[in-house]
VEXSETI-790668 format. One record per atom (N, C-alpha, C, O): x, z, y; residue in three letters. Coordinates in steps of 0.1 Angstrom, whole numbers, padded with zeros to 4 digits, always signed. Atoms other than C-alpha are relative to their C-alpha. Layout:
% VEXSETI-790668
XZYALA ...
% end
This chain:
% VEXSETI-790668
+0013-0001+0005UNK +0462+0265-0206UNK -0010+0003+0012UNK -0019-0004+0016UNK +0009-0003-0013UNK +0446+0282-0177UNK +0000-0013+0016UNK -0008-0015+0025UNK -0001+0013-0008UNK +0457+0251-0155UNK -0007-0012-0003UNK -0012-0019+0006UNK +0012+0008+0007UNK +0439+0229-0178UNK -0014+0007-0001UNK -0023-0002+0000UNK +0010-0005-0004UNK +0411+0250-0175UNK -0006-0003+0012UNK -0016-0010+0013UNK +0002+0004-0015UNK +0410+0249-0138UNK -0005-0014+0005UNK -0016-0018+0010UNK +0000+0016+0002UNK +0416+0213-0140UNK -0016-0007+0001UNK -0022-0015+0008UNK +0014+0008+0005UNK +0384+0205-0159UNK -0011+0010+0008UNK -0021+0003+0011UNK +0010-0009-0006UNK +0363+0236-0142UNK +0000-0010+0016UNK -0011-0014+0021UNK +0003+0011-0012UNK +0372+0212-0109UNK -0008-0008+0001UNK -0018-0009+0009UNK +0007+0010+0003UNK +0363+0183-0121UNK -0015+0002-0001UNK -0023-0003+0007UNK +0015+0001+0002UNK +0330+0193-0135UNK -0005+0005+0010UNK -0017+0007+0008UNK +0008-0009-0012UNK +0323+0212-0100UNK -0001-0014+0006UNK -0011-0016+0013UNK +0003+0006-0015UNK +0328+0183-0081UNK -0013-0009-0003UNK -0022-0011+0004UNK +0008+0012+0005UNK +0309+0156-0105UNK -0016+0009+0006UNK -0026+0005+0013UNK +0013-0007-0001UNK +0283+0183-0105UNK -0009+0003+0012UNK -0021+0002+0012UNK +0000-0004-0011UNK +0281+0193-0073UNK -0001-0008+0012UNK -0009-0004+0021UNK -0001+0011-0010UNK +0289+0162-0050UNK +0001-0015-0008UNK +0002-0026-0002UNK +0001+0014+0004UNK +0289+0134-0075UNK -0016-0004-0007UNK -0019-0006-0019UNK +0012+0001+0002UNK +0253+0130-0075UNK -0009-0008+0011UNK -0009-0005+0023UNK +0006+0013-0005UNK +0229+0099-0068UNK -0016+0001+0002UNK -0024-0007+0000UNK +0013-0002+0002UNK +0197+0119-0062UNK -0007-0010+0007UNK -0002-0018+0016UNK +0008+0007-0003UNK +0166+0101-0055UNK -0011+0005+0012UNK -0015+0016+0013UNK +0009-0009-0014UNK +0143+0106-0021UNK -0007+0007-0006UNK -0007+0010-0018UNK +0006-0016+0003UNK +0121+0133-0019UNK -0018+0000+0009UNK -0019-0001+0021UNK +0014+0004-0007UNK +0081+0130-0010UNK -0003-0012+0009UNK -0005-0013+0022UNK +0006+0013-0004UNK +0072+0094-0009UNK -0008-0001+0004UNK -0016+0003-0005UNK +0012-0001-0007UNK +0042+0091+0014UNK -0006-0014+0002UNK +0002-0023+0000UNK +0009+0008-0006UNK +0015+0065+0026UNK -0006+0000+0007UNK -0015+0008+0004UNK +0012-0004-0012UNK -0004+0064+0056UNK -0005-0014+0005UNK +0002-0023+0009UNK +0004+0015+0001UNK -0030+0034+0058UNK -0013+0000+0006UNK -0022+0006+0000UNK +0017+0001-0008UNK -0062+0026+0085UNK +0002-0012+0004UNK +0012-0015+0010UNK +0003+0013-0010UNK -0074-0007+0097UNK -0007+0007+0016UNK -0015+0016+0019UNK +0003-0002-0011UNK -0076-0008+0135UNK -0010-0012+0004UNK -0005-0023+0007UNK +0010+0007+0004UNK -0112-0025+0136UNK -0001-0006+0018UNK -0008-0016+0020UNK +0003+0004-0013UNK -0110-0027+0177UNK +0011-0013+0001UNK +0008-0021+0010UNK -0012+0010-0001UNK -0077-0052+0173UNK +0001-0004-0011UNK +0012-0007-0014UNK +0000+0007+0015UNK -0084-0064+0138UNK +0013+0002-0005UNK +0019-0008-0003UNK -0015-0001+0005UNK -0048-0052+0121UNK +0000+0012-0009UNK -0007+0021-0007UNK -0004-0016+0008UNK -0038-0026+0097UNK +0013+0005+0005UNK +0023-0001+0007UNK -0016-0010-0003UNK -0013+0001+0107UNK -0001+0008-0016UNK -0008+0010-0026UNK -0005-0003+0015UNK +0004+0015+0082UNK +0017+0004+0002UNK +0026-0002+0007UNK -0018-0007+0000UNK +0037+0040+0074UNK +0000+0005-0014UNK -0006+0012-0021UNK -0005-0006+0016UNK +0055+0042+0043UNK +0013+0011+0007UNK +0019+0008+0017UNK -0006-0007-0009UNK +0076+0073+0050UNK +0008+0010-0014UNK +0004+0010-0026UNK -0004-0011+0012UNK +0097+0100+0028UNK +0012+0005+0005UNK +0016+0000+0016UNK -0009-0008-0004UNK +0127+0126+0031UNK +0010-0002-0011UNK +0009-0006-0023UNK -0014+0002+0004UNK +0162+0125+0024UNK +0001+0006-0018UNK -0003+0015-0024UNK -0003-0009+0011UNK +0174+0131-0007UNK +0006+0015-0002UNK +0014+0019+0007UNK -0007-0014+0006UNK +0184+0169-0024UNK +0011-0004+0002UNK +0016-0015-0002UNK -0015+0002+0000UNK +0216+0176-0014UNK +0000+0015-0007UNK -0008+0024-0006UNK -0013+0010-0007UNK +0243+0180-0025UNK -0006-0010-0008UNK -0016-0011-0016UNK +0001+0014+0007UNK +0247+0144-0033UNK +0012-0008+0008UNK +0018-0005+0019UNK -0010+0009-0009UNK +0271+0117-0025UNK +0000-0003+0014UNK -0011+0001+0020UNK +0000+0009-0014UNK +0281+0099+0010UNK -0012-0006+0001UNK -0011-0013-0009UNK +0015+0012-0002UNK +0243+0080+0017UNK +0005-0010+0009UNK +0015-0008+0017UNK -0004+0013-0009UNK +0246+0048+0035UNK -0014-0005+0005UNK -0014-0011+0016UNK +0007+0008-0003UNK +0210+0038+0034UNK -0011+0005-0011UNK -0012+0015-0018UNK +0011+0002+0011UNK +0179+0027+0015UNK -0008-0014-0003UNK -0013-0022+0005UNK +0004+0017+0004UNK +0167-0004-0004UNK -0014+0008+0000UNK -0016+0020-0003UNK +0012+0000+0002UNK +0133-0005-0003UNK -0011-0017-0008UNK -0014-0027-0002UNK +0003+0011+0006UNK +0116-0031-0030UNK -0013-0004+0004UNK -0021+0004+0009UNK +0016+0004+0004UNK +0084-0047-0030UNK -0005-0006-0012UNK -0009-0018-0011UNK -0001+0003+0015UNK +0078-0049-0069UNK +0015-0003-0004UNK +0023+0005-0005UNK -0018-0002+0003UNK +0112-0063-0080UNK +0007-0008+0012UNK +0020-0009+0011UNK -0009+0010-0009UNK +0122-0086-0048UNK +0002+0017+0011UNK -0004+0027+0015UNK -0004-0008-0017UNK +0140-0067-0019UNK -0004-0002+0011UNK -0004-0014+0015UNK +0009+0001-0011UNK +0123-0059+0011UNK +0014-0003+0013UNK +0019-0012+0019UNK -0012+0000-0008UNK +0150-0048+0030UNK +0010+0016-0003UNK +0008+0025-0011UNK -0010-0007+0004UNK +0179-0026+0032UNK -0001+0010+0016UNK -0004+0002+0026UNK +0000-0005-0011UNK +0179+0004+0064UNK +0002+0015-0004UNK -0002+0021-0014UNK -0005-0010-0004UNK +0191+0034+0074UNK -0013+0010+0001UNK -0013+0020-0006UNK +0010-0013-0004UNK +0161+0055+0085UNK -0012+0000-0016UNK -0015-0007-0026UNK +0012-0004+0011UNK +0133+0071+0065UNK -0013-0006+0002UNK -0023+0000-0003UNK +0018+0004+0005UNK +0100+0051+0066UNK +0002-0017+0008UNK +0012-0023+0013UNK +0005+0020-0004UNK +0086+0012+0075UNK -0015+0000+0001UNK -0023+0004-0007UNK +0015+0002-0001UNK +0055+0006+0090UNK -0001-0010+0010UNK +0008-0018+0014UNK +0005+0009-0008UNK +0034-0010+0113UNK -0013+0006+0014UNK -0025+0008+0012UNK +0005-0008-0011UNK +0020+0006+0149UNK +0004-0009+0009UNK +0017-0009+0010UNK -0009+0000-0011UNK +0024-0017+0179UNK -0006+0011+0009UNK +0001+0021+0013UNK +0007-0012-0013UNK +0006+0005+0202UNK +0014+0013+0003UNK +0017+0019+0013UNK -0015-0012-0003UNK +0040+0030+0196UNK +0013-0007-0001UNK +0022-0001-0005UNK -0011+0010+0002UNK +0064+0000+0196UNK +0002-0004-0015UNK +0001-0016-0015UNK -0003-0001+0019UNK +0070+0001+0153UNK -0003-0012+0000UNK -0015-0013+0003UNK +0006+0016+0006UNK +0066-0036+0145UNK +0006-0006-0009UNK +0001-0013-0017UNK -0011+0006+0019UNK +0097-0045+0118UNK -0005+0001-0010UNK -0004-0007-0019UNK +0007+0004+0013UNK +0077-0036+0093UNK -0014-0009+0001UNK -0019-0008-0011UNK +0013+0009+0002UNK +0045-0058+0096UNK -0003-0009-0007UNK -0014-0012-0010UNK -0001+0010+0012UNK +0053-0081+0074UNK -0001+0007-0011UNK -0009+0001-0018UNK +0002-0010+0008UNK +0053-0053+0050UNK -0009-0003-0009UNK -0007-0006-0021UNK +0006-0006+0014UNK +0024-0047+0036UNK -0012-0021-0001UNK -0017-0027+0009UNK +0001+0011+0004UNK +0012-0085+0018UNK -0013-0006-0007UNK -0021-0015-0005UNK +0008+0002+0016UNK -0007-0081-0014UNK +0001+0014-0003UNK +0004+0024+0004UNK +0003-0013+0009UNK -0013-0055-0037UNK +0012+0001-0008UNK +0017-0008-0015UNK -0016+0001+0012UNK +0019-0045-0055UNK +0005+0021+0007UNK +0002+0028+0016UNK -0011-0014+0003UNK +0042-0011-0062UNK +0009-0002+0009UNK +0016-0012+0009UNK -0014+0001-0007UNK +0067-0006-0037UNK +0009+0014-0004UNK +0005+0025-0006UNK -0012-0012+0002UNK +0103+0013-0045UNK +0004+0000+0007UNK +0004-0009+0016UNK -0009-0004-0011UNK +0125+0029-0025UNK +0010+0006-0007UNK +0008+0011-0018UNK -0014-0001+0011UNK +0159+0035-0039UNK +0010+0008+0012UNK +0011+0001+0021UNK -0008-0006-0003UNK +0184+0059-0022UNK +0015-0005+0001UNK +0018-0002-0011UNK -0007+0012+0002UNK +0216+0036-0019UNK +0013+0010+0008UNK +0014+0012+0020UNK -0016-0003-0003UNK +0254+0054-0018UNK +0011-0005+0003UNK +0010-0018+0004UNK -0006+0011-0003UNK +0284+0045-0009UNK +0007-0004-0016UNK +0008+0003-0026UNK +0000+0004+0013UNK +0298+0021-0035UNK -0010-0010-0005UNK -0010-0017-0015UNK +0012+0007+0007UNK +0265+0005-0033UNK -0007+0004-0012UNK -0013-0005-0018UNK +0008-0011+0011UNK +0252+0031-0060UNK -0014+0005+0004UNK -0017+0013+0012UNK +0015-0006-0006UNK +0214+0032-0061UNK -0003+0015-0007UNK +0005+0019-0016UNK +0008-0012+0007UNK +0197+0064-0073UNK -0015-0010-0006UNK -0020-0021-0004UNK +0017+0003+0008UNK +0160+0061-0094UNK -0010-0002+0010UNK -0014+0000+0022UNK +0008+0009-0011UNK +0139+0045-0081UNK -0014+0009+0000UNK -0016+0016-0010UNK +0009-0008-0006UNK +0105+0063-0063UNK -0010-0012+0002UNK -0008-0023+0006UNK +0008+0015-0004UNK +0073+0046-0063UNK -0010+0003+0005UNK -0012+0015+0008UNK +0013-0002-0012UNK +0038+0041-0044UNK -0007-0011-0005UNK -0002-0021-0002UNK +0013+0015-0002UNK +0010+0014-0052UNK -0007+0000+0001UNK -0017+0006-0004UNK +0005-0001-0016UNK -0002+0003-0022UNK -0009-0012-0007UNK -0006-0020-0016UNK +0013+0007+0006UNK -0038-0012-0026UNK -0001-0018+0013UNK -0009-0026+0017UNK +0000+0016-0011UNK -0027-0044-0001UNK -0006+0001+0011UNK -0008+0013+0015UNK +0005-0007-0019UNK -0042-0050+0039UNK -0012+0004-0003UNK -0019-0002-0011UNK +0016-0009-0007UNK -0075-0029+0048UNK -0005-0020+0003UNK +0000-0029+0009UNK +0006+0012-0007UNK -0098-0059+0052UNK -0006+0001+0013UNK -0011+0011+0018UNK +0007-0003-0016UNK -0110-0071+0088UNK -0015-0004-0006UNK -0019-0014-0014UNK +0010+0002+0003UNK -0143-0063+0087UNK -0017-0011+0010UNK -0029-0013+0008UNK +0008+0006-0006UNK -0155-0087+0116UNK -0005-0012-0007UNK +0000-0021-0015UNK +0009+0007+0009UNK -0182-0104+0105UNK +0000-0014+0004UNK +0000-0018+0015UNK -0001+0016+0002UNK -0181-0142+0096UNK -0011-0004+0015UNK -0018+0005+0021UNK +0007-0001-0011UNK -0199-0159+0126UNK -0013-0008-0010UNK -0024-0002-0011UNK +0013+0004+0007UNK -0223-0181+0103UNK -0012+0011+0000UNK -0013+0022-0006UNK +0017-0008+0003UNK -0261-0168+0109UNK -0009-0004-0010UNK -0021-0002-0010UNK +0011+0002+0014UNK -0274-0182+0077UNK +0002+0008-0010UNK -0006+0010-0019UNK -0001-0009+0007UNK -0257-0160+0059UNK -0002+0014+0004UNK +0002+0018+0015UNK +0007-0013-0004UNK -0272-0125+0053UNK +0002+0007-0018UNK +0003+0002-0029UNK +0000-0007+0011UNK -0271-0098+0029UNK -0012+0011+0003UNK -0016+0015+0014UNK +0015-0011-0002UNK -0303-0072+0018UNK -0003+0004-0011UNK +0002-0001-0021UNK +0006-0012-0012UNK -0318-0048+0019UNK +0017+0004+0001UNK +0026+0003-0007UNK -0014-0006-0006UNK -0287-0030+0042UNK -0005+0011+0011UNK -0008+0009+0023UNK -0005-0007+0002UNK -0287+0003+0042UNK -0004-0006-0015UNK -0013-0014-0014UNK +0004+0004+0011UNK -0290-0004+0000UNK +0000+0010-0012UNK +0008+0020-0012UNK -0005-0014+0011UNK -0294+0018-0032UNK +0004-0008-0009UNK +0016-0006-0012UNK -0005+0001+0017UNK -0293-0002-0064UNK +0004-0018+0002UNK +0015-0022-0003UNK -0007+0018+0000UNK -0290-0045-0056UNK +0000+0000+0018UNK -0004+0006+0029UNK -0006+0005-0013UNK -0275-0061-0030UNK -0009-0016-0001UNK -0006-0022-0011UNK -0001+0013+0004UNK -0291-0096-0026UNK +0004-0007+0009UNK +0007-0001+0020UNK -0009+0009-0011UNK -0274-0129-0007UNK -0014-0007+0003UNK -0026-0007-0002UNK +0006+0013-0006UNK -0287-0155+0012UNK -0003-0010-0008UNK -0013-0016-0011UNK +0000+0013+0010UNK -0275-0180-0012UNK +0009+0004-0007UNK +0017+0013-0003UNK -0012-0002+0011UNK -0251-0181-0043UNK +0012-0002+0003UNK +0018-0013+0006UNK -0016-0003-0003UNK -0217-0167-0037UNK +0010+0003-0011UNK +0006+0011-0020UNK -0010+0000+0010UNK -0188-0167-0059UNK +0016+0010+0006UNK +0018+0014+0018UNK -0011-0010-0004UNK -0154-0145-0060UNK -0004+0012+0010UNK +0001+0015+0021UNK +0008-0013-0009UNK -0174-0115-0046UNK +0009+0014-0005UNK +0011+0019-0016UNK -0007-0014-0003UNK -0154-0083-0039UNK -0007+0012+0005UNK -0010+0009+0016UNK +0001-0013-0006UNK -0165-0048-0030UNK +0013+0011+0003UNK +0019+0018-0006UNK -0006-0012+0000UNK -0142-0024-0012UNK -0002+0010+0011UNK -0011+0009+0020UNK +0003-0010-0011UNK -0138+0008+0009UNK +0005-0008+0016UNK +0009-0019+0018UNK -0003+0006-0013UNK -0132+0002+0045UNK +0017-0001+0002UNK +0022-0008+0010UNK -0015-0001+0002UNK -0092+0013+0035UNK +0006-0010-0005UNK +0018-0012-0005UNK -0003+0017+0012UNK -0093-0022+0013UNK +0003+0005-0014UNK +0012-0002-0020UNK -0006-0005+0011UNK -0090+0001-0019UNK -0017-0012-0006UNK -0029-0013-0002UNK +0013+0009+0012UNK -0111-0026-0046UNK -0002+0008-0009UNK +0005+0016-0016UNK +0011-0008+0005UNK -0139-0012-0060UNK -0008-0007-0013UNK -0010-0002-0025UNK +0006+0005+0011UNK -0158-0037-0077UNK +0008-0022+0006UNK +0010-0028+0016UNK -0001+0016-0002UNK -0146-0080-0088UNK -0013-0007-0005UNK -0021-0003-0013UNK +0007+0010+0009UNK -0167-0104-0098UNK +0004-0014+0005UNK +0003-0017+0017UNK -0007+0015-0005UNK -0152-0143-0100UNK -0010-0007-0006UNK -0007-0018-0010UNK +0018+0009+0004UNK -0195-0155-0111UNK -0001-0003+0011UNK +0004+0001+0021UNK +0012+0006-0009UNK -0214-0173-0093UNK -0012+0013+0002UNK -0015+0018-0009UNK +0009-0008+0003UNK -0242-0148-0082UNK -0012+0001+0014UNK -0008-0005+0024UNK +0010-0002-0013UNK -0271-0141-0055UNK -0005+0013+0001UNK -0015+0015+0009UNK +0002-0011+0000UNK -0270-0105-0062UNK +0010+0006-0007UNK +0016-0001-0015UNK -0005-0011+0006UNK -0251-0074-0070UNK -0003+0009+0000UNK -0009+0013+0010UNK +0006-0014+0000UNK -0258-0044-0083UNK +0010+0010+0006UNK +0021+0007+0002UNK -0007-0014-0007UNK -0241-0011-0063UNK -0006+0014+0000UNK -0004+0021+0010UNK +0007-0007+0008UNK -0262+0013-0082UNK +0011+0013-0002UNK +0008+0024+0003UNK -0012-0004+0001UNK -0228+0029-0091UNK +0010+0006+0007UNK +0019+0013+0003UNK -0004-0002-0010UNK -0216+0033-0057UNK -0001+0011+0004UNK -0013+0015+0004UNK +0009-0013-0005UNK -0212+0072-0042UNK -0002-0010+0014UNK +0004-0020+0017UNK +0000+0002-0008UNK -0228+0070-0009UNK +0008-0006+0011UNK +0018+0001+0012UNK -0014-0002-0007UNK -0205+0057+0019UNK -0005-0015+0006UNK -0016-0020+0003UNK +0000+0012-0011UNK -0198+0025+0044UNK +0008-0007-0006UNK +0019-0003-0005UNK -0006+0007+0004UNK -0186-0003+0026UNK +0005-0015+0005UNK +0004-0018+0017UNK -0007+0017-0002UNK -0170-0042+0027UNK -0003-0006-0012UNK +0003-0005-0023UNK -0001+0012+0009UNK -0183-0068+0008UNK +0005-0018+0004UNK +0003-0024+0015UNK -0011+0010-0003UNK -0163-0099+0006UNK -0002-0010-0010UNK +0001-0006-0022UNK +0003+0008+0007UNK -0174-0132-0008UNK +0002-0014+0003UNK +0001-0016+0015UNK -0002+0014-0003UNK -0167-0173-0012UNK -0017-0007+0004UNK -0025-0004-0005UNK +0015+0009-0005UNK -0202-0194+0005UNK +0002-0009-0006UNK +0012-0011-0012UNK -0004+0016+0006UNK -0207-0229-0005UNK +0007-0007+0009UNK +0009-0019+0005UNK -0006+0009-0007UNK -0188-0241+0025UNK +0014+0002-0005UNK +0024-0003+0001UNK -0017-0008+0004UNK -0156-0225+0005UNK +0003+0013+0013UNK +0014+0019+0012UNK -0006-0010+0000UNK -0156-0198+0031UNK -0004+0012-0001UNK -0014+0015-0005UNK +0002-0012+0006UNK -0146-0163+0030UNK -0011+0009+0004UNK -0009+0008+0016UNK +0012-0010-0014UNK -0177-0139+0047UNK +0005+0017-0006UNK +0009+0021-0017UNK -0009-0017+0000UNK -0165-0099+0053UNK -0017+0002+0007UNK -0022-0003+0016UNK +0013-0006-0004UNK -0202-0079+0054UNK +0003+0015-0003UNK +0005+0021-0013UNK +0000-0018+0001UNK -0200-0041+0063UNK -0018+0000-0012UNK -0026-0009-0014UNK +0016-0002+0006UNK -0235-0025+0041UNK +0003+0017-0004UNK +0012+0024-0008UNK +0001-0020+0002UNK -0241+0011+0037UNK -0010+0002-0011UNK -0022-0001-0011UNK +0006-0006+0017UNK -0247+0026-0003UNK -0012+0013+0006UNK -0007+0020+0016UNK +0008-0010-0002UNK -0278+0052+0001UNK -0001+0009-0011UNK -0008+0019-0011UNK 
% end
């Protein structure tokens, strides 16, 4: 009896103890457009899982449900200035990225998540001089040059703020707190124009 005791008091020490698939531990984001080299840097980053836990081998890292890639260390980004460049492909669009803890066995743990607002837009400005935006600094309308369509507002980080997929020759930003923004709209030539304007 007491050996069968033992037995199972084992067992449940080890399952308990070392048979565990925890999941990482402070998923982080760190995200600036570098406006002097037009690029976004950017580090997705996090710590090891709570131990105890199984053997680790690695970590899948998703981008929504496709796999990004599979690696050993803790974070993916994008710095050349400090060599870091494997991840630059990275960040795409707008989407949830997971990170999964991956044992051996190929046993993932739960999945950890983040959703990343896609690249910081470049804010250098379209070269066309017909197009213009006003009054800039602005309180309550924005008006165009001429009628623009698929018009975006966001922060200088590319977090979207305001859509509109009208046709329009004005927006209102009435709504806006104070601050240095990016607006981003289609012309009639089909292209894109990127306009800094400062909310009062």
């Amino acid at each position: 009896m007491k050996k069968s005791f033992l037995f199972i008091f084992a067992v449940l020490t080890y399952y308990l103890g070392f048979g565990q698939t925890n999941p990482v531990q402070n998923l982080q984001w760190s995200h600036y457009y570098d406006y002097s080299n037009y690029r976004n840097i950017f580090s997705l980053y996090w710590n090891e899982p709570e131990t105890p836990h199984n053997e680790l081998i690695g970590y899948n890292i998703y981008r929504g449900n496709e796999l990004y890639k599979f690696q050993t260390t803790t974070s993916v980004g994008c710095n050349p200035d400090w060599g870091i460049t494997s991840g630059c492909d990275f960040l795409n669009s707008i989407f949830t990225v997971y990170v999964k803890a991956v044992y051996v066995g190929n046993i993932e743990s739960e999945a950890v998540s983040y959703t990343l607002n896609g690249p910081a837009l470049s804010t250098k400005e379209f070269p066309s001089k017909s197009f213009t935006i006003s009054p800039n600094p602005a309180k309550d309308i924005i008006n165009f040059s001429e009628e623009v369509s698929n018009i975006r507002i966001t922060e200088l980080s590319g977090k979207i703020l305001k859509q509109l997929s009208t046709s329009e020759k004005s927006i209102n930003v009435s709504k806006l707190a104070k601050g240095t923004y990016v607006i981003s709209a289609t012309i009639k030539t089909v292209e894109v124009i990127n306009k800094k304007f400062i909310k009062e």
